[in-house]
C-alpha positions in Angstrom: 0.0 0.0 0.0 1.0 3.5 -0.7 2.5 5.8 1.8 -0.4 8.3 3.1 -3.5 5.3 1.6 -6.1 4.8 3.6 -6.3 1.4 4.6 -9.9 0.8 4.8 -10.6 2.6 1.1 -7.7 0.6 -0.1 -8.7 -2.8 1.0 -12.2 -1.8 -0.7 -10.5 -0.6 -3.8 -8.5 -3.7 -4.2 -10.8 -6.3 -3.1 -13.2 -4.4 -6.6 -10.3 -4.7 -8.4 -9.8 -8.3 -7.6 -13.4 -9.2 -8.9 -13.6 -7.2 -12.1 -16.1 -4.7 -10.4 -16.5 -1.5 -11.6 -16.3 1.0 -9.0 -15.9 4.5 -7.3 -14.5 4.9 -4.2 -15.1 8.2 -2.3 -13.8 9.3 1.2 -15.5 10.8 4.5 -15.0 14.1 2.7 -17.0 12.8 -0.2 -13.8 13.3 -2.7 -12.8 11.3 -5.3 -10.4 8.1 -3.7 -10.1 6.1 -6.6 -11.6 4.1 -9.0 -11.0 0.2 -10.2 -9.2 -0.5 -13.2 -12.5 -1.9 -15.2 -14.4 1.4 -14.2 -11.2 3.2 -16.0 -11.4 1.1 -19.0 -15.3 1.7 -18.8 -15.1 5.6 -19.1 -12.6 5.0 -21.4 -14.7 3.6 -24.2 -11.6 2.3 -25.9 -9.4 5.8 -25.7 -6.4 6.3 -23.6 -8.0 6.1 -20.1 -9.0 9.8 -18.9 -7.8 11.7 -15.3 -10.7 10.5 -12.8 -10.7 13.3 -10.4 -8.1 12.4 -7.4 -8.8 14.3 -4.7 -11.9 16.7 -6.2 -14.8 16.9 -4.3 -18.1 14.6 -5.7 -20.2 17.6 -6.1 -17.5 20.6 -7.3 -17.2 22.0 -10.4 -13.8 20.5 -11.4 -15.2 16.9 -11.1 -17.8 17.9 -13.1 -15.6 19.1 -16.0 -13.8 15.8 -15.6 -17.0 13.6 -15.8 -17.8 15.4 -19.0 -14.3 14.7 -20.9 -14.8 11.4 -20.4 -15.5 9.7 -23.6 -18.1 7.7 -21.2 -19.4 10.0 -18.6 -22.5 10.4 -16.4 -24.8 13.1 -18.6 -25.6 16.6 -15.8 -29.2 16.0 -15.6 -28.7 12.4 -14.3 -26.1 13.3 -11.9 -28.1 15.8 -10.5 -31.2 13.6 -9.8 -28.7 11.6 -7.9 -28.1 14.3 -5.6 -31.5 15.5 -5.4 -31.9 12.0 -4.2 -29.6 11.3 -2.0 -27.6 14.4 -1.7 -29.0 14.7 2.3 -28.1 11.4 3.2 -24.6 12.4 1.7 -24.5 15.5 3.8 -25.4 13.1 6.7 -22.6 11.7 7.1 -20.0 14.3 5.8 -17.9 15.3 8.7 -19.2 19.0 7.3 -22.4 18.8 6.8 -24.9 20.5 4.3 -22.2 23.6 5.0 -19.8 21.4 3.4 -22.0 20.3 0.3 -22.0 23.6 -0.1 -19.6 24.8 -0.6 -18.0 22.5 -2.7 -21.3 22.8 -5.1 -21.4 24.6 -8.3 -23.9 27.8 -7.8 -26.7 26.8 -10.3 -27.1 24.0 -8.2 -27.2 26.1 -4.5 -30.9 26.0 -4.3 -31.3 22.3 -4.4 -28.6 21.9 -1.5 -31.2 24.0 0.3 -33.8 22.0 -0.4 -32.0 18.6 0.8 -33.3 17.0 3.7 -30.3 15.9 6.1 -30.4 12.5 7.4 -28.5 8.8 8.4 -27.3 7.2 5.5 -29.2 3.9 5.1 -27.3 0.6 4.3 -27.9 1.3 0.8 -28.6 3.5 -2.1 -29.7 2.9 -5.3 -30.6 4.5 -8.4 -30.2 5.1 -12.2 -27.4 7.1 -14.0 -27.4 7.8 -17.4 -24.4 7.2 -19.8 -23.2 9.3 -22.3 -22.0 6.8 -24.8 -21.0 8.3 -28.5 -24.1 10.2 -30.0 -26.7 8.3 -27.6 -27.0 7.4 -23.8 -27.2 4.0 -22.5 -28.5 3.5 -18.7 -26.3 1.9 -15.7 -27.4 0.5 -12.5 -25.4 2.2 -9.5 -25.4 1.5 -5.6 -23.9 3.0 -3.3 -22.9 1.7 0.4 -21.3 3.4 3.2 -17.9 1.9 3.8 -17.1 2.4 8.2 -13.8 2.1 10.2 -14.0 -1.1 12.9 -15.6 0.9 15.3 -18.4 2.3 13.2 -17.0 5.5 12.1 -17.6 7.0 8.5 -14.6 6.2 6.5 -16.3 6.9 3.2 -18.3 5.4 0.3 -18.6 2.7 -2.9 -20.5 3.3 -5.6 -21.0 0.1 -7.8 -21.7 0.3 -11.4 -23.0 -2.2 -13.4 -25.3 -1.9 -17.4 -29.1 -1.7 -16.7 -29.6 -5.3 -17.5 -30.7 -8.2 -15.2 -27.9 -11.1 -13.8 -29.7 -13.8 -16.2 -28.4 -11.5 -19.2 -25.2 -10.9 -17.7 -25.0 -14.6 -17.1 -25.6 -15.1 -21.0 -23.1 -12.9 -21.6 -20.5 -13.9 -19.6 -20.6 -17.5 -21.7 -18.7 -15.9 -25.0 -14.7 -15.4 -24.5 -13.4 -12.8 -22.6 -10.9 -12.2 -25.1 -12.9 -11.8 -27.4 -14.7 -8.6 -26.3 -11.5 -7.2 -25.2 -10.2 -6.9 -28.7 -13.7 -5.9 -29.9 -13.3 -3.2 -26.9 -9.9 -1.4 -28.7 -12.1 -1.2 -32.0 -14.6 1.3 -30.2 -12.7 4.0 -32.7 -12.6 2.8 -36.2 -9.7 3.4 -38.3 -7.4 1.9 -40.9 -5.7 -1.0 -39.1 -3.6 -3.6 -41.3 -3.9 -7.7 -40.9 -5.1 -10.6 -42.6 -8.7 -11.3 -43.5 -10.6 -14.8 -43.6 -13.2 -16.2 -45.2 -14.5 -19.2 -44.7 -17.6 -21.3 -46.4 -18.9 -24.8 -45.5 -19.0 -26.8 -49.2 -22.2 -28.0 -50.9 -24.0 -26.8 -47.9 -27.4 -25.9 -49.5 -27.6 -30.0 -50.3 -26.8 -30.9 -47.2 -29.1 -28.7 -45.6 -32.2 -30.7 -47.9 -31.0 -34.4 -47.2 -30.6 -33.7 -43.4 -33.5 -33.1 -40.8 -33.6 -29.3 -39.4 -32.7 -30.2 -36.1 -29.3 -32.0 -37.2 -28.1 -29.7 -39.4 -28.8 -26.7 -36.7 -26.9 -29.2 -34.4 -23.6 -29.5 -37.3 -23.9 -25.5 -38.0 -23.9 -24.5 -34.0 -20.8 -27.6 -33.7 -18.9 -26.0 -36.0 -19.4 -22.4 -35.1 -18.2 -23.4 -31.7 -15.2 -24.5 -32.9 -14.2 -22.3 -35.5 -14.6 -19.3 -33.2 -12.2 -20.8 -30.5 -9.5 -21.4 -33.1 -9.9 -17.5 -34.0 -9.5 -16.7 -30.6 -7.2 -18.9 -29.0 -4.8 -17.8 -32.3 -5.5 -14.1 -31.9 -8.0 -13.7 -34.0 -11.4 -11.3 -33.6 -14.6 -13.1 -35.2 -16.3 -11.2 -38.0 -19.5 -12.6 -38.3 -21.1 -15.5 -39.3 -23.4 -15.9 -42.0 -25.6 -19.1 -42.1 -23.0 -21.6 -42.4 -19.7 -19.1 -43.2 -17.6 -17.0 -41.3 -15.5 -13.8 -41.4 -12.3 -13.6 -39.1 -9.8 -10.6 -38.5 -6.6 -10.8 -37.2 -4.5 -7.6 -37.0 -1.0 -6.7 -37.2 -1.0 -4.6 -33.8 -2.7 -7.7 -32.0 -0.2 -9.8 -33.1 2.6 -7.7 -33.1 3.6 -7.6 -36.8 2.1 -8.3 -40.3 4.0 -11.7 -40.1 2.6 -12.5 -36.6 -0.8 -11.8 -38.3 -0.5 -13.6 -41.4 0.6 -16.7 -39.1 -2.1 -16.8 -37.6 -5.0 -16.6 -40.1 -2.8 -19.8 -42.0 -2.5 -21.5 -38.6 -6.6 -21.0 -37.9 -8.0 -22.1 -41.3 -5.5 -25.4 -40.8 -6.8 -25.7 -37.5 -10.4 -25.7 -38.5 -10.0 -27.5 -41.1 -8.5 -30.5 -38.8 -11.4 -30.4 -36.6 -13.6 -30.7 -38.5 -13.7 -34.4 -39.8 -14.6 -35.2 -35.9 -17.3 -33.0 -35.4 -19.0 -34.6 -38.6 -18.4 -37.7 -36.6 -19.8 -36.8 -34.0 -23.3 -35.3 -35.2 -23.8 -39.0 -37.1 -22.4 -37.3 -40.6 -19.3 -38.5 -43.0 -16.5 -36.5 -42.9 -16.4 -36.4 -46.4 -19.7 -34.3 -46.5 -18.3 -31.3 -44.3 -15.6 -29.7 -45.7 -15.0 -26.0 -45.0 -13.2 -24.0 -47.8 -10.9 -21.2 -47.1 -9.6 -17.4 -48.9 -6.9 -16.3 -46.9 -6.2 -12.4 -48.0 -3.8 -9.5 -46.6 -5.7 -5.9 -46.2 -2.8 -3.3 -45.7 -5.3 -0.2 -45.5 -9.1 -2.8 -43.8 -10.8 0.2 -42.0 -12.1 -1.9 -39.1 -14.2 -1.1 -36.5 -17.2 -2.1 -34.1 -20.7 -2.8 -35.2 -23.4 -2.0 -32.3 -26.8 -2.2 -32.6 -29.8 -2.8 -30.6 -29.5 -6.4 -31.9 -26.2 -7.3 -32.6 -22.5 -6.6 -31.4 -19.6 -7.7 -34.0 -16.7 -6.6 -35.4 -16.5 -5.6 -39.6 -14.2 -4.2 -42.3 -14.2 -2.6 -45.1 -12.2 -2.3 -48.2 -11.3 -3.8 -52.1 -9.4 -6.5 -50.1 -12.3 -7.6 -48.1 -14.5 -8.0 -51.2 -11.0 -9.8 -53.1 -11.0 -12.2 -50.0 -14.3 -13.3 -50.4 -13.5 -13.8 -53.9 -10.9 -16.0 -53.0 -13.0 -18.2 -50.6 -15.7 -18.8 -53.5 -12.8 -19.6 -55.9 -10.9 -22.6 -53.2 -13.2 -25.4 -54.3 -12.8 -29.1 -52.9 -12.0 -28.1 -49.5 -9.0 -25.7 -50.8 -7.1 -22.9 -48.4 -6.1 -20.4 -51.0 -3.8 -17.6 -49.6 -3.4 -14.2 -51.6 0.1 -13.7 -52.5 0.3 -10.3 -50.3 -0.5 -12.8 -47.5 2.1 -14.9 -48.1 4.7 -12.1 -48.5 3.9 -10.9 -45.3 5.6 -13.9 -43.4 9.2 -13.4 -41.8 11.4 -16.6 -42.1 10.3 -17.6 -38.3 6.7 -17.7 -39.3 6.8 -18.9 -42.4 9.0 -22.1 -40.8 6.6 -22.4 -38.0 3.6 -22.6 -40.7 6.0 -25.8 -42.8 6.2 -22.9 -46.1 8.9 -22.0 -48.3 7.5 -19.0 -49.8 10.7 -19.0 -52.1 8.9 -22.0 -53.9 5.4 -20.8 -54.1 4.1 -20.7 -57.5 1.0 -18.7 -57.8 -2.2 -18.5 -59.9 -4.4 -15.4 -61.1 -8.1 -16.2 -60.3 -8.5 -15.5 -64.0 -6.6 -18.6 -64.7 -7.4 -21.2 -61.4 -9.6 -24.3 -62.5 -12.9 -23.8 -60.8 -12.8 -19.8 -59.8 -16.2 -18.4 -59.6 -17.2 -16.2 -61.9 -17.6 -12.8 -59.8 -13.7 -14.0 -59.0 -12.5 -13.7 -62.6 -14.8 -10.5 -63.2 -13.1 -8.4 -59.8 -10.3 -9.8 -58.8 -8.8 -11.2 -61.8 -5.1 -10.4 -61.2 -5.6 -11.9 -57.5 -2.8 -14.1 -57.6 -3.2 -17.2 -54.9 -1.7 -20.6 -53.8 -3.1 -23.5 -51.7 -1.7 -23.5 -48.3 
């Protein structure tokens, strides 16, 4: 513990910290303590995490000016009905009273002080604040509970924070991979970001979809997209989005690293799906030689990336000529194929390309104009594509 801490907000603030809570922490003088890391990276919204307010007072107007230049701040109007709330219960146990409210207050809000009703703080208070988040608000759930020295003395206050949304949601949640909405976190901002792209298709699906009941082929679809998004993970890798029975993957050169890192790592995922996927065949009752995933494997130097939120959806997309070229690709690797794009390929440092079993010195490519079996929107846009099986 730092010299000067106090022990009993620092045991708080760490314990938070140790469970992933997002948090305030606010001492008998009601000013800023602290805060836990994941309430930093919360106000963050995927910037450089902003100053929190050390040492201001909850209700002054330099914490209020530091609330609003957070890219993910409490809006005014909702901080206020906080106080209009709770602001006597506050003042109850503030070693300074509603003299010291206050004072510390910014004038506009003078008469509401006056108005407070000064009383015990209760074990517990709870309310709504509203979130600034980009162009539109989103609402959190907040309690706040006194926090007392061992012999019952005010020693200052935690205020939780958690989205409006029940525990059975959270629960739901909580069942995709961490690591995965960490790296959808850092593409809050969108912006030019360079990696490799994948695209990936199961075969002759359409007729498989006919000859097998509903239920089974649901079964094969939700097998398989359970596996294919841990390979993208557990490699790096940030799922796109999956579309009936295909899938989009991303995985950047500042994830990984380096473009070589990056272009690993999309080769090393399409292999690895492709290996599991004679056993989950097996395993829903099928043949393995009816489920073969096909693979186009493409380098985007200048993919503008970013975060796709909706009411309905969360997922990550990109856009550019190279995303459209790699999906070109993907239609074009018939019979279960994993075509890289020559940039790809180039990409790889010696290191990589030995780990991946390539000599890129003995590569010979194809245009999609001239492959056996390229689709025809491949030889009408991306002609000059050059690609080999990997």
């Amino acid at each position: 513990m730092s010299e000067g801490r106090d022990p009993v907000l620092q045991a708080v603030l760490d314990g938070l910290n140790g469970t992933g809570f997002a948090a305030e922490i606010w001492d008998r003088d009601w000013r800023m303590y602290g805060v836990t890391d994941d309430y930093r990276v919360m106000i963050s919204a995927g910037r450089e995490p902003p100053e929190v307010g050390e040492g201001l007072h909850f209700l002054e107007p330099r914490m209020e000016a530091t609330r609003e230049a957070w890219p993910a701040g409490p809006t005014r109007e909702s901080m206020v009905e906080w106080v209009r709330k709770w602001g006597g219960a506050m003042a109850g146990e503030s070693p300074g009273g509603i003299e010291a409210l206050r004072e510390s207050v910014d004038a506009r809000l003078e008469p509401m002080i006056d108005e407070l009703e000064v009383g015990p703080m209760p074990p517990a208070l709870d309310g709504e604040i509203e979130i600034r988040f980009g162009s539109s608000t989103i609402v959190n759930d907040t309690v706040m509970l006194p926090l007392r020295e061992a012999d019952g003395t005010f020693a200052g206050a935690v205020v939780i924070v958690k989205p409006a949304v029940g525990a059975a949601t959270l629960a739901m949640l909580a069942l995709g991979d961490e690591r995965l909405f960490q790296r959808m976190l850092a593409l809050i901002v969108p912006g030019q970001r360079p990696g490799a792209i994948m695209f990936g298709d199961l075969e002759s699906s359409t007729g498989l979809a006919r000859r097998l009941p509903s239920s089974v082929y649901f079964t094969l679809i939700r097998r398989l997209s359970f596996a294919i998004d841990e390979v993208i993970v557990e490699v790096g890798g940030i799922v796109g989005k999956h579309v009936g029975d295909g899938v989009t993957a991303f995985f950047l050169s500042e994830e990984h690293g380096s473009d070589s890192g990056a272009a690993r790592s999309c080769i090393a995922a399409a292999r690895e799906i492709q290996e599991r996927t004679p056993a989950i065949a097996e395993r829903t009752g099928l043949d393995p030689a009816d489920v073969s995933f096909r693979f186009g494997l493409h380098w985007g130097a200048s993919l503008y990336v970013g975060r796709l939120l909706t009411s309905g959806r969360l997922e990550v997309t990109a856009l550019g000529d190279e995303v459209n070229e790699g999906a070109r690709i993907e239609s074009s690797a018939i019979g279960g194929l994993r075509l890289a794009s020559k940039p790809l390929i180039e990409r790889l440092g010696p290191v990589d390309s030995e780990a991946l079993g390539l000599d890129p010195s003995r590569l010979v490519y194809t245009p999609l104009a001239e492959l056996e079996g390229s689709s025809e929107k491949a030889r009408r846009d991306a002609p000059t594509i050059s690609v080999c099986a990997v």
